[in-house]
Backbone as a chain_set.jsonl record, in Angstrom:
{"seq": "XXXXXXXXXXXXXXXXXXXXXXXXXXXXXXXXXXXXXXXXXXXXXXXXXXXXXXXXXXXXXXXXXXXXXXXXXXXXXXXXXXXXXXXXXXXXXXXXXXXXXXXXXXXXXXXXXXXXXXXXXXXXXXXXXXXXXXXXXXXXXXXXXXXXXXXXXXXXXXXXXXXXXXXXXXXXXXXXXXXXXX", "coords": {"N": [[9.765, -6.384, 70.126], [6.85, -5.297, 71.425], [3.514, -4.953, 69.795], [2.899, -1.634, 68.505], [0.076, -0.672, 69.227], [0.268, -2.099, 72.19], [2.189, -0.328, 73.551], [2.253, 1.792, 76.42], [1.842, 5.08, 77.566], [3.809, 7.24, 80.444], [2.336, 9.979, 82.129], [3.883, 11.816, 82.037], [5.03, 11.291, 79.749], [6.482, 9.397, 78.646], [7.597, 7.01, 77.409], [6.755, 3.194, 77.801], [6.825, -0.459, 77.626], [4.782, -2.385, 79.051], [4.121, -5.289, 78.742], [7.241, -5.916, 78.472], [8.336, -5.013, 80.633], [7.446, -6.942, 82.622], [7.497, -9.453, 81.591], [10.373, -9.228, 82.224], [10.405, -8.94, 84.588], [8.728, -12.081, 84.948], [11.005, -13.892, 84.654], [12.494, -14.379, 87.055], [12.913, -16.967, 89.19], [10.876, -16.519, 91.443], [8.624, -14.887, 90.774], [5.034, -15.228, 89.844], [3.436, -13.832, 87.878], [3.418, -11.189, 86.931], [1.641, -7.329, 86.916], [1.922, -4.745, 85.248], [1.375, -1.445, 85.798], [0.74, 2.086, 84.697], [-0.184, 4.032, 82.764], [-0.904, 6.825, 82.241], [-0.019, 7.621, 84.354], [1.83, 9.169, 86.808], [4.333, 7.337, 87.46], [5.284, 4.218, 87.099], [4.214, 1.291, 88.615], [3.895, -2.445, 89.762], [2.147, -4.963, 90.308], [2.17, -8.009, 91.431], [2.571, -11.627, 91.291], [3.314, -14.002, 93.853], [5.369, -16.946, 92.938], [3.565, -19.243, 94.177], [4.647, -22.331, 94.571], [7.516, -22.181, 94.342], [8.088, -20.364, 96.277], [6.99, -21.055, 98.392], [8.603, -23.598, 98.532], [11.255, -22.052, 99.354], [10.385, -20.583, 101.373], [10.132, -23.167, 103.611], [12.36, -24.049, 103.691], [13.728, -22.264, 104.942], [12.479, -21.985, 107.239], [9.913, -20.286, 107.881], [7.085, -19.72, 109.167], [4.278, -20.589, 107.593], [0.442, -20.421, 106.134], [-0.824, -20.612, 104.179], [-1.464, -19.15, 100.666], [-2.449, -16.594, 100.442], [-1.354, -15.721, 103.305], [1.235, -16.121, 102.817], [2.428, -14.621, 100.886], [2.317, -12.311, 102.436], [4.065, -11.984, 104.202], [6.983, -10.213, 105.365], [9.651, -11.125, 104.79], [9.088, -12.345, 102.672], [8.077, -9.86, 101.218], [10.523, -8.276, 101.03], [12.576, -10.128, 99.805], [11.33, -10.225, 96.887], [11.624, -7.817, 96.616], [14.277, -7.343, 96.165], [14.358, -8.479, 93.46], [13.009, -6.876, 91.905], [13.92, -4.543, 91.984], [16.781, -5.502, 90.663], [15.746, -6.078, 88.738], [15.051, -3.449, 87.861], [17.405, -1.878, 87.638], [18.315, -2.907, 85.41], [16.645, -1.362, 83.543], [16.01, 2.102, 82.057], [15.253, 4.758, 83.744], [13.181, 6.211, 83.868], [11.131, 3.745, 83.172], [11.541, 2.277, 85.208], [9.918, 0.048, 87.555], [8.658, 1.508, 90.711], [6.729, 1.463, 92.932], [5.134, -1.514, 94.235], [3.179, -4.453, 94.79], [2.185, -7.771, 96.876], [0.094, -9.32, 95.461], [-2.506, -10.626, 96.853], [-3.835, -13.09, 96.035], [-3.45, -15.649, 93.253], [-3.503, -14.801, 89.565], [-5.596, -15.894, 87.896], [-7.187, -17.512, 85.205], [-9.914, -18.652, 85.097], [-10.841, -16.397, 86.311], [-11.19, -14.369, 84.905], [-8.997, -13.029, 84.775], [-6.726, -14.302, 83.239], [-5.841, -15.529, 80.082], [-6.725, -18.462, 78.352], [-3.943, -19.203, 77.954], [-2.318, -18.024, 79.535], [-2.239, -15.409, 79.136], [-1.705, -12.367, 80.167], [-4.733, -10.162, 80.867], [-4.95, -7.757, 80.822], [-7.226, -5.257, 80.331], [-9.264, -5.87, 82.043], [-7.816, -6.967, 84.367], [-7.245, -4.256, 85.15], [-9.991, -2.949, 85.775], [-11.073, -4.766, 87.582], [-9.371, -4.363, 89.489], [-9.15, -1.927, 90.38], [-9.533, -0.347, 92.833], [-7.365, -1.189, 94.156], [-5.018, -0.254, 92.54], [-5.431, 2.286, 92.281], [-4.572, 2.814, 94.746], [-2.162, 2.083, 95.061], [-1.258, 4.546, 93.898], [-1.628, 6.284, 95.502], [-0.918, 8.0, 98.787], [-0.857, 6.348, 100.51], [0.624, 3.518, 102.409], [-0.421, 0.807, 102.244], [-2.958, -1.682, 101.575], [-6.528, -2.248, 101.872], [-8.04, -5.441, 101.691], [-11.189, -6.528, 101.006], [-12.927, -9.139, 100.594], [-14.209, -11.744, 98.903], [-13.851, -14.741, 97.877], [-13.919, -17.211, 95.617], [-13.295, -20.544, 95.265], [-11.756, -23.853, 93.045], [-12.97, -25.811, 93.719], [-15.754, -24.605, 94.439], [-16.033, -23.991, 96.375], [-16.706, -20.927, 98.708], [-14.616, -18.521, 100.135], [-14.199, -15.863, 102.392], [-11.796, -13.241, 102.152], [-9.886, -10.872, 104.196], [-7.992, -8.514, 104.353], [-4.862, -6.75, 105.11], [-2.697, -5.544, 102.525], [0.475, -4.987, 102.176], [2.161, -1.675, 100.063], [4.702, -1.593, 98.591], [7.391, 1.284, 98.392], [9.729, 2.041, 96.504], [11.557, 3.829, 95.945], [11.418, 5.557, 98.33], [12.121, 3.423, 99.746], [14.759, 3.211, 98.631], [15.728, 5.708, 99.673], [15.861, 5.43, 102.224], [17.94, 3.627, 102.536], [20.041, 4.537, 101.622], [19.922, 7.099, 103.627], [20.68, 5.366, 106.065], [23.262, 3.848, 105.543], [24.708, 6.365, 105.528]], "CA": [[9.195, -6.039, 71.417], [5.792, -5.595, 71.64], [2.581, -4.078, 68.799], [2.573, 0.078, 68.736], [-1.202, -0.798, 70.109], [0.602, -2.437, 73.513], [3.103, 0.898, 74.253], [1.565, 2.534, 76.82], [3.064, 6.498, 77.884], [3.254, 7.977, 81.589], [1.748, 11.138, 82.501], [5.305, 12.626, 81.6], [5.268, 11.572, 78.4], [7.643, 8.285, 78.686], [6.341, 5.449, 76.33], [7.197, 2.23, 78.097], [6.226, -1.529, 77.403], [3.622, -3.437, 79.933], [4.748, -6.948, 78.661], [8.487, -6.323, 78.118], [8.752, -5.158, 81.851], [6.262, -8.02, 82.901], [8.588, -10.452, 81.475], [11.257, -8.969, 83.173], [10.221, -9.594, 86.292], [8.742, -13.388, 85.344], [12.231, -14.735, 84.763], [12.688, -14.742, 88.503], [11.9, -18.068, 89.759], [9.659, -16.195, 92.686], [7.369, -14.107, 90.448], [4.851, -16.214, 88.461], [2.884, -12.801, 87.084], [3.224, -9.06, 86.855], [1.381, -6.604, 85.837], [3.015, -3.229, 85.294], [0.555, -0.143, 85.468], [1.654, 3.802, 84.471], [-0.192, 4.483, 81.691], [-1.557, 8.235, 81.728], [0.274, 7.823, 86.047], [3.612, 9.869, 87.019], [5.397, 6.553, 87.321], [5.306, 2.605, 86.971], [4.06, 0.498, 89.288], [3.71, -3.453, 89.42], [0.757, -5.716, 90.954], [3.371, -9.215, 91.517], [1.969, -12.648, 92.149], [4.064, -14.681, 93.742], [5.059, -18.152, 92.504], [3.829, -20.25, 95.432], [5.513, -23.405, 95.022], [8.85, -22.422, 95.318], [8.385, -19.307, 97.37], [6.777, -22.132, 99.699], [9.566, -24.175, 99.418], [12.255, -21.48, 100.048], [9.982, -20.216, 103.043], [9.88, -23.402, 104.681], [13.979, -24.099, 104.005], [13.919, -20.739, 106.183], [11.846, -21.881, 108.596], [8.712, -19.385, 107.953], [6.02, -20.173, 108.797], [2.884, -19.954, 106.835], [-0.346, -21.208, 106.436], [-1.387, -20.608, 102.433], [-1.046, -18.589, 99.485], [-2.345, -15.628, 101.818], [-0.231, -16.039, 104.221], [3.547, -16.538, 102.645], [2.483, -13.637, 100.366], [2.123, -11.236, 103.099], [5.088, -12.205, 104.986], [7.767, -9.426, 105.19], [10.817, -11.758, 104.371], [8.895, -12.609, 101.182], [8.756, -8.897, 100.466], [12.375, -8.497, 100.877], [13.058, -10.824, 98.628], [10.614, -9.604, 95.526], [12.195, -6.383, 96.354], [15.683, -7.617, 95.464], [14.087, -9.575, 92.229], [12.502, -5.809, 91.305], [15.327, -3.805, 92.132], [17.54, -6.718, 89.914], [15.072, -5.948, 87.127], [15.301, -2.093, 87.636], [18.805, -1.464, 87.346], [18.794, -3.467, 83.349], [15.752, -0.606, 82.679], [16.159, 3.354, 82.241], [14.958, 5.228, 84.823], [11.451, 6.038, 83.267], [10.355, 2.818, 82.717], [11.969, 1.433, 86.305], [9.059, 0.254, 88.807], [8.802, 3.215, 91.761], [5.76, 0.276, 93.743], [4.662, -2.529, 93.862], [2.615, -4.557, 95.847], [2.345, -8.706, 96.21], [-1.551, -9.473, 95.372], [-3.13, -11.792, 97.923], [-4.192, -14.749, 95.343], [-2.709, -15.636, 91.8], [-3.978, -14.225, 88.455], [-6.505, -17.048, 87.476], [-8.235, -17.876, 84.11], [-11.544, -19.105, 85.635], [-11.691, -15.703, 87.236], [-11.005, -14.066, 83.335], [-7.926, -12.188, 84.339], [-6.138, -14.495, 82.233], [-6.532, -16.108, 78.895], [-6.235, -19.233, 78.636], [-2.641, -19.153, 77.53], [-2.087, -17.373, 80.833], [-1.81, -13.892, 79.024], [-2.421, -11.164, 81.44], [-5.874, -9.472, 80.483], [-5.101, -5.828, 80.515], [-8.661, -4.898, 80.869], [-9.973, -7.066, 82.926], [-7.084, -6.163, 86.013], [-7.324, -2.99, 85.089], [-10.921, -2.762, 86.106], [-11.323, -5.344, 88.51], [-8.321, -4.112, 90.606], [-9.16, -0.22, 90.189], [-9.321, 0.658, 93.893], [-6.066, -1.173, 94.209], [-4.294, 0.156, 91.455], [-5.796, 3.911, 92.99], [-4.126, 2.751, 96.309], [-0.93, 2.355, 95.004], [-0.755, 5.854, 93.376], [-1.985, 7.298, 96.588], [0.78, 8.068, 99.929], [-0.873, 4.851, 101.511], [1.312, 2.266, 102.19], [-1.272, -0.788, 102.076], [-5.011, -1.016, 100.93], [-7.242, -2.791, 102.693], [-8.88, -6.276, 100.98], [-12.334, -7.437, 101.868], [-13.244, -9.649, 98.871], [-14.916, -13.396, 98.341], [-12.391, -15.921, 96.349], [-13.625, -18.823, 94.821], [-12.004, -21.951, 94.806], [-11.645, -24.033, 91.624], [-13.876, -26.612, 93.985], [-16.04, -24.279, 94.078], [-15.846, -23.459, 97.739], [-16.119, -19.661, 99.038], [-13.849, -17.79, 101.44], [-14.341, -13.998, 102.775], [-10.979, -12.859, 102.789], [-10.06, -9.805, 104.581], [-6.065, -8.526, 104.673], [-4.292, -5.446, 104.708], [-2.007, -5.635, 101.658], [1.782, -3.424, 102.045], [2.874, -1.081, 98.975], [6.468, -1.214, 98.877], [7.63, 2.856, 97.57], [11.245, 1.623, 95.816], [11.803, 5.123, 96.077], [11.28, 5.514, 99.69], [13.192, 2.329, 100.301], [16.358, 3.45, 98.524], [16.24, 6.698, 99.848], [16.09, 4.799, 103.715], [18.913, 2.854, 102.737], [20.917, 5.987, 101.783], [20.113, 7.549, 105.144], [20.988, 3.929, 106.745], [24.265, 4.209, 104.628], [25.514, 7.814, 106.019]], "C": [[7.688, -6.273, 71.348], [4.794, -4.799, 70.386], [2.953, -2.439, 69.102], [1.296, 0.095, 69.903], [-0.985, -0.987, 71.732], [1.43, -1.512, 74.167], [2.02, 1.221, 75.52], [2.782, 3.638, 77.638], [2.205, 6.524, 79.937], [2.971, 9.177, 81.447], [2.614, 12.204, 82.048], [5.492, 12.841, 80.284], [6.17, 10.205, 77.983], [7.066, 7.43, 78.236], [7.235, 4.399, 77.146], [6.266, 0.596, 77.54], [5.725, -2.611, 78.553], [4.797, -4.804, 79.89], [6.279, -6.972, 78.944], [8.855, -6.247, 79.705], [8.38, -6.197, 82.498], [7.509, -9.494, 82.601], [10.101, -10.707, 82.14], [11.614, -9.918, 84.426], [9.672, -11.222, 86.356], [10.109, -14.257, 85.341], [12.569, -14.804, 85.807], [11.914, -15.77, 88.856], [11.03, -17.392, 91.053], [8.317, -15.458, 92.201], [6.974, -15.442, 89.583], [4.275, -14.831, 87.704], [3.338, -11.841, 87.647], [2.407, -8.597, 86.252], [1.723, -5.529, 86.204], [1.863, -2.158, 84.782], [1.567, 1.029, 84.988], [1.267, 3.842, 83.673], [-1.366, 5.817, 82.127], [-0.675, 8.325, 83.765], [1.386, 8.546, 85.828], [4.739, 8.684, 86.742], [4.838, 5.233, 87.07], [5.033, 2.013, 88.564], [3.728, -1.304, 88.909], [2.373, -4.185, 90.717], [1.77, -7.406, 90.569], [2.292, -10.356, 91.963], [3.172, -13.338, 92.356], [4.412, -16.38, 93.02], [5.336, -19.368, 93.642], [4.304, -21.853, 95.509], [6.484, -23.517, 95.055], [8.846, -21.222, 96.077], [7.939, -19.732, 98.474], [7.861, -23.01, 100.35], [10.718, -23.611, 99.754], [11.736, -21.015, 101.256], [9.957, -21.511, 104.034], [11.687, -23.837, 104.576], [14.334, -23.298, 105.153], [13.581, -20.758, 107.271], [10.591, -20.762, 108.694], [8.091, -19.947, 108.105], [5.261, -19.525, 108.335], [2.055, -20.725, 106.733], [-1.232, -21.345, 105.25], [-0.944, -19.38, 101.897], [-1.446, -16.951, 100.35], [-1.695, -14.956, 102.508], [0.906, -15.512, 103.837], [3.04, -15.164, 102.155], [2.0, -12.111, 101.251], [3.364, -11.167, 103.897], [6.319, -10.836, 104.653], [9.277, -10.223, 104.811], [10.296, -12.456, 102.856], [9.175, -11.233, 100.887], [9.9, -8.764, 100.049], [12.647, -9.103, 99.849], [12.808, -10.791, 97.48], [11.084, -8.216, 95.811], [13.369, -6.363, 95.778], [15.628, -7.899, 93.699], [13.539, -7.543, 91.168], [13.396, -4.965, 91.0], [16.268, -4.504, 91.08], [17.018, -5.898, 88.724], [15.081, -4.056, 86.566], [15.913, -1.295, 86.866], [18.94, -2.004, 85.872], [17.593, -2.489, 82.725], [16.263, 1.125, 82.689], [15.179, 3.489, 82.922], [13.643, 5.602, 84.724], [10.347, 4.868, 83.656], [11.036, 1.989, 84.342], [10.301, 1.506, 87.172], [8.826, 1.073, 89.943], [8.078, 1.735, 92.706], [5.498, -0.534, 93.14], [3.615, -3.034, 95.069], [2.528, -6.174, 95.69], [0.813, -9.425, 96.285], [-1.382, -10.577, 95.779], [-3.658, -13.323, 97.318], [-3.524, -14.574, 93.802], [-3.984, -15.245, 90.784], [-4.648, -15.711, 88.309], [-7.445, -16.536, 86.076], [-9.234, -17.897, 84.285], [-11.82, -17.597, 85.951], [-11.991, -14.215, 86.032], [-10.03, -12.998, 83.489], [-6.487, -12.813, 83.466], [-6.791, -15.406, 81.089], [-6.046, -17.557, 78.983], [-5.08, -20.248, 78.695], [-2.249, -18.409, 78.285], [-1.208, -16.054, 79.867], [-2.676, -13.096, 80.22], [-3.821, -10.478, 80.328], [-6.108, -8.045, 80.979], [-6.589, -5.347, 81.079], [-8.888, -5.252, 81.825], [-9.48, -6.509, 84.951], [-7.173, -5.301, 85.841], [-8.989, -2.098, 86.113], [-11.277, -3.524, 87.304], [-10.081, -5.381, 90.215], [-8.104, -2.685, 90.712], [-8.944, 0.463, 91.645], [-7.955, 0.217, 94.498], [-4.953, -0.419, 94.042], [-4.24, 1.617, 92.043], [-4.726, 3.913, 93.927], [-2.756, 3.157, 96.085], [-0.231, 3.796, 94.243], [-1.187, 7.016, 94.327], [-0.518, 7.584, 97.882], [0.161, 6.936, 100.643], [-0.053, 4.158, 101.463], [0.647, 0.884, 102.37], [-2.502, -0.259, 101.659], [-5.33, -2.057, 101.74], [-8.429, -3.838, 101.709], [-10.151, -6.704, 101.836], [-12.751, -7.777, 100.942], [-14.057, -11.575, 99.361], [-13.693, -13.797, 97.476], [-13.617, -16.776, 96.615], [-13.03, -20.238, 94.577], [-12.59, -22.694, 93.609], [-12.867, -25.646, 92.176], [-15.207, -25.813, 94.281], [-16.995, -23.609, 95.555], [-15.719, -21.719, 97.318], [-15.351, -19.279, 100.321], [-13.984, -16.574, 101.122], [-12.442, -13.991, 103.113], [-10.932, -10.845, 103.371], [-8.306, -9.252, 105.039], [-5.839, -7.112, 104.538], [-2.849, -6.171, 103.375], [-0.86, -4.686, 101.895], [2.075, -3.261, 100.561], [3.981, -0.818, 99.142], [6.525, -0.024, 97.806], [8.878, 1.873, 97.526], [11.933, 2.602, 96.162], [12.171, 5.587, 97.379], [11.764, 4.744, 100.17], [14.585, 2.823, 100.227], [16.435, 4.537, 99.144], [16.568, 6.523, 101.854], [17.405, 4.306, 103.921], [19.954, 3.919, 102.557], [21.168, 6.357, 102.871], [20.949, 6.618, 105.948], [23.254, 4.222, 106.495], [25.081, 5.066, 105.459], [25.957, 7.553, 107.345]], "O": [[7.29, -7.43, 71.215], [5.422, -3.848, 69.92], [3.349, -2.24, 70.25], [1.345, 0.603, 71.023], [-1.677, -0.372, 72.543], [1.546, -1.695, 75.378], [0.885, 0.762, 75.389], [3.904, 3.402, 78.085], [1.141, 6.201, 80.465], [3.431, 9.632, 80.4], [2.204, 13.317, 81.72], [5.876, 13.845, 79.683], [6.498, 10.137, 76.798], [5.973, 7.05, 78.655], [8.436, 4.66, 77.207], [5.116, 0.681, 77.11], [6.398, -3.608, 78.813], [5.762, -5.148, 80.572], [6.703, -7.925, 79.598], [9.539, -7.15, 80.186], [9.313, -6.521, 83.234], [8.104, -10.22, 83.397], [10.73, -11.722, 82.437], [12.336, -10.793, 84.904], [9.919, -11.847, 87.388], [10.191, -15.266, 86.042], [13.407, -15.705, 85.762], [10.684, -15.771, 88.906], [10.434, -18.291, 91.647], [7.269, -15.372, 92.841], [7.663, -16.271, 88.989], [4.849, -14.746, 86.619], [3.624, -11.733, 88.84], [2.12, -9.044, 85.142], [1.859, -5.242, 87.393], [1.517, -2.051, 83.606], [2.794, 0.963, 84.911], [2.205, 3.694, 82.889], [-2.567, 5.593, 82.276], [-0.98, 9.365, 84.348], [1.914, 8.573, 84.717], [5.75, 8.855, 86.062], [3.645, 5.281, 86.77], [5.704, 2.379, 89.529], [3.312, -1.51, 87.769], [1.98, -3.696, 91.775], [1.936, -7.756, 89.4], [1.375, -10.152, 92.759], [4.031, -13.425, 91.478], [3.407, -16.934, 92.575], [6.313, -20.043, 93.966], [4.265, -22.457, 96.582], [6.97, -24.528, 95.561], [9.923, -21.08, 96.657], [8.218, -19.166, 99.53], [8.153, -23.254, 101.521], [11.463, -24.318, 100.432], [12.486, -20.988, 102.231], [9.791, -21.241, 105.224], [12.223, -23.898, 105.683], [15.065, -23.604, 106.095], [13.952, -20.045, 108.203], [10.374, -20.398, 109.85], [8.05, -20.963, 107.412], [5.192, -18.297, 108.38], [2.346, -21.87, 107.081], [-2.235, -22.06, 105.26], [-0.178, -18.625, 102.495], [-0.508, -16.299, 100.809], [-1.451, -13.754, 102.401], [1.506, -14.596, 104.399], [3.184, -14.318, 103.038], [1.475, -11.113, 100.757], [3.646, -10.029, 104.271], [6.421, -10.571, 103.455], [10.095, -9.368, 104.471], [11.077, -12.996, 102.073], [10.265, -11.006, 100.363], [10.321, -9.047, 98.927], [13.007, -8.454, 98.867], [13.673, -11.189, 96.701], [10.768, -7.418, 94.928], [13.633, -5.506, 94.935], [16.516, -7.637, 92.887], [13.799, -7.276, 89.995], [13.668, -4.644, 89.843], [16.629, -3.565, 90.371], [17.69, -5.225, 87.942], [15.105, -3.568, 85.436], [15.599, -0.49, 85.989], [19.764, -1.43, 85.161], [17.397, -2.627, 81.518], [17.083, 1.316, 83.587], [14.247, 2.685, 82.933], [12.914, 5.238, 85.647], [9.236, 4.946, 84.182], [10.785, 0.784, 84.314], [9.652, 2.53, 87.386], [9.121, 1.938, 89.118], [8.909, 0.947, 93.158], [5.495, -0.639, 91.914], [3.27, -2.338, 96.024], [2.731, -6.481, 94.515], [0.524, -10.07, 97.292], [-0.553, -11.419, 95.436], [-3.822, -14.365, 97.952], [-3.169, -13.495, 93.327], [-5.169, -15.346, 91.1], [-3.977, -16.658, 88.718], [-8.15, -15.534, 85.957], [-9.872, -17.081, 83.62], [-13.018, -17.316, 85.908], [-12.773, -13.29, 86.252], [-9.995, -12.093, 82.655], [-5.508, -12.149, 83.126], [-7.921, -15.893, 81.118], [-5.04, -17.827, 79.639], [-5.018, -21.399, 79.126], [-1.455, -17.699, 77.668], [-0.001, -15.811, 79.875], [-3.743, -13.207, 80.825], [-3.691, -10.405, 79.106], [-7.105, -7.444, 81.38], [-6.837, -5.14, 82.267], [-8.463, -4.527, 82.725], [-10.046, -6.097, 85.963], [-7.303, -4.919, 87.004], [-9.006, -1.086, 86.813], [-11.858, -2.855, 88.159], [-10.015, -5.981, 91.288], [-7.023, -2.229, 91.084], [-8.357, 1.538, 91.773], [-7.359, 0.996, 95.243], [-4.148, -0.004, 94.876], [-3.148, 2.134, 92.278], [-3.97, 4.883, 93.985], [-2.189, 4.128, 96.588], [0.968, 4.026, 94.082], [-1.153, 8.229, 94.115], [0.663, 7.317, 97.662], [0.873, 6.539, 101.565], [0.306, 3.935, 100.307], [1.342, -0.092, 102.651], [-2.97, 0.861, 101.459], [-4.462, -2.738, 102.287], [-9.404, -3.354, 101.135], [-10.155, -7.105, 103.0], [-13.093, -6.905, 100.143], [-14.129, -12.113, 100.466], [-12.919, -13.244, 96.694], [-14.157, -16.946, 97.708], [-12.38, -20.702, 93.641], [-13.678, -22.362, 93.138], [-13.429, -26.367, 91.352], [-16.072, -26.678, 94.414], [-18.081, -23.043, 95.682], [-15.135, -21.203, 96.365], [-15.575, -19.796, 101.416], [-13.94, -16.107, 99.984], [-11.908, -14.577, 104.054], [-11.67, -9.919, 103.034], [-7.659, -9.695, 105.988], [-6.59, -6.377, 103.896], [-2.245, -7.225, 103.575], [-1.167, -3.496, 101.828], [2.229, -4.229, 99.817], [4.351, 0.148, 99.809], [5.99, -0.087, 96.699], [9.032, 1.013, 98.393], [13.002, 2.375, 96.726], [13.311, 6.033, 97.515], [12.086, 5.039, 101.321], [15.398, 2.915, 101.147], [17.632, 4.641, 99.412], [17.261, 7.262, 102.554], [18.023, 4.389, 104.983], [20.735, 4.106, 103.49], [22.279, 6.189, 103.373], [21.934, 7.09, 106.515], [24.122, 4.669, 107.246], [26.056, 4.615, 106.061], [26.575, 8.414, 107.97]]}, "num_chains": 1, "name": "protein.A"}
């Protein structure tokens, strides 16, 4: 699995593994990254990028439209569908270490920007700190956070973006579908 050094426990006391869930969830052709918070939190949460060239080309099979990486990854029929891929990955974990939120971050994990290495490892630190009022958000009762940020492009172009982001509760889903159910 992973070093002793890479465990990290929840708030409970539940030692789980970052990477091993992380991997989890990349074997779905729609995620390209995860990263899986909960260390000193009540529960697990994930921070998902999607993987926009085929979650582009199953959105336009579908007929979605969209208009960039932005865009598709805000779309509620993308959620849906990284909710199935989470849920999928859930059910093969004990109940500890299962995701509770998630959320599907507005641009991909990038090297240049040093949240990855250049062997596209996730950089622990790095998101940890540079996605802190995120990360807050999703352990709050909000259901979205609110981005107002600068990107970068790799030409070396800027854009102001500005988005509301949704936190899908897992928790709060299944317990809808229950009700739904009865």
């Amino acid at each position: 699995i992973d070093r002793i050094s890479d465990l990290a426990e929840t708030s409970n006391g539940d030692k789980f593994s970052p990477q091993f869930i992380e991997n989890k969830l990349k074997f779905s052709p729609f995620i390209a990254e995860a990263v899986v918070q909960g260390d000193g939190r009540p529960y697990l949460s994930a921070i998902i990028c999607i993987r926009f060239e085929i979650v582009a080309k199953w959105a336009e099979q579908r007929n979605i439209a969209f208009t960039n990486y932005i865009n598709l990854s805000a779309q509620d029929t993308i959620y849906e569908m990284v909710q199935r891929e989470v849920e999928t990955v859930n059910k093969t974990l004990p109940s500890a270490q299962q995701i509770r939120k998630f959320l599907l971050l507005y641009k991909q994990l990038d090297a240049d920007d040093g949240e990855l290495t250049r062997t596209r490892k996730v950089r622990r630190g790095v998101i940890k700190e540079k996605y802190a009022d995120i990360i807050d958000t999703i352990y709050s009762d909000l259901d979205s956070v609110h981005i107002d940020t600068v990107i970068t492009f790799q030409d070396g172009n800027k854009s102001r973006v500005q988005t509301d982001v949704r936190i899908v509760d897992l928790a709060a889903a299944s317990s809808n579908t229950v009700k739904e159910a009865v």
